[in-house]
C-alpha positions in Angstrom: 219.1 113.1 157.4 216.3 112.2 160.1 213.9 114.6 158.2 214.2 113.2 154.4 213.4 109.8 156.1 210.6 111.1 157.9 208.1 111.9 155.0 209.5 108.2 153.0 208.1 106.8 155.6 204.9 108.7 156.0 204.6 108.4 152.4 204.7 104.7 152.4 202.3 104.4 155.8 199.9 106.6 154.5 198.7 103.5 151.7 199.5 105.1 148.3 199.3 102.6 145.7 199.7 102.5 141.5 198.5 100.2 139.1 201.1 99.5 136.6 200.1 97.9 133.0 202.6 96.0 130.5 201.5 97.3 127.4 204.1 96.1 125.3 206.6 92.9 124.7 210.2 93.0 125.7 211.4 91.1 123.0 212.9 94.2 121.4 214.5 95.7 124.7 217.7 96.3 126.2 218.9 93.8 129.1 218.1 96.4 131.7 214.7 96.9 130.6 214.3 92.9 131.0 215.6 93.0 134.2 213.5 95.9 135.6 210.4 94.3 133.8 211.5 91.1 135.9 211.4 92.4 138.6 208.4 94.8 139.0 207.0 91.0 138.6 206.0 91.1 134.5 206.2 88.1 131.9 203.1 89.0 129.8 201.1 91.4 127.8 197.9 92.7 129.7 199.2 91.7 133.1 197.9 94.3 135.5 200.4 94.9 139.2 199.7 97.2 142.1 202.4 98.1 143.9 203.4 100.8 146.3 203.8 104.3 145.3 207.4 105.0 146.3 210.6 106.3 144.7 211.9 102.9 144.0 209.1 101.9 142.2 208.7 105.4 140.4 212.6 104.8 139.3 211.9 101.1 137.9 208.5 102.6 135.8 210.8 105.4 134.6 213.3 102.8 132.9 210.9 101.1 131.4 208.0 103.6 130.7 208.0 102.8 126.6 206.4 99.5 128.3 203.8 100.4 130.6 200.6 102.3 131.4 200.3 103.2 135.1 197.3 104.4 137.0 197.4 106.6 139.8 
């Protein structure tokens, strides 16, 4: 186990960020999809969010991908 934590952690050091983009309402969405929007920090159209490239975030973008645009 110490060795998958090792590169996490580089990873994370190392400064990688994303820019993540709503693109589109909620309105229509599943409860999930709320929540996840809720919590990468979203409540309107056009709101723009960089955030640390890791696999949490890369999980939360993947539920609700229909919504967003990221930027690497």
């Amino acid at each position: 186990m110490e060795t998958q934590k090792a590169p996490k952690k580089a990873a994370a050091k190392s400064g990688k960020t994303i820019k993540i983009t709503q693109i589109h309402s909620v309105i229509c969405c599943t409860p999930k999809q709320r929540k996840t929007m809720k919590a990468l920090g979203f409540n309107k159209i056009n709101q723009t969010k960089v955030m640390p490239d890791n696999d949490a975030i890369r999980g939360m973008i993947e539920v609700v991908k229909h919504l967003v645009k990221v930027e690497e």
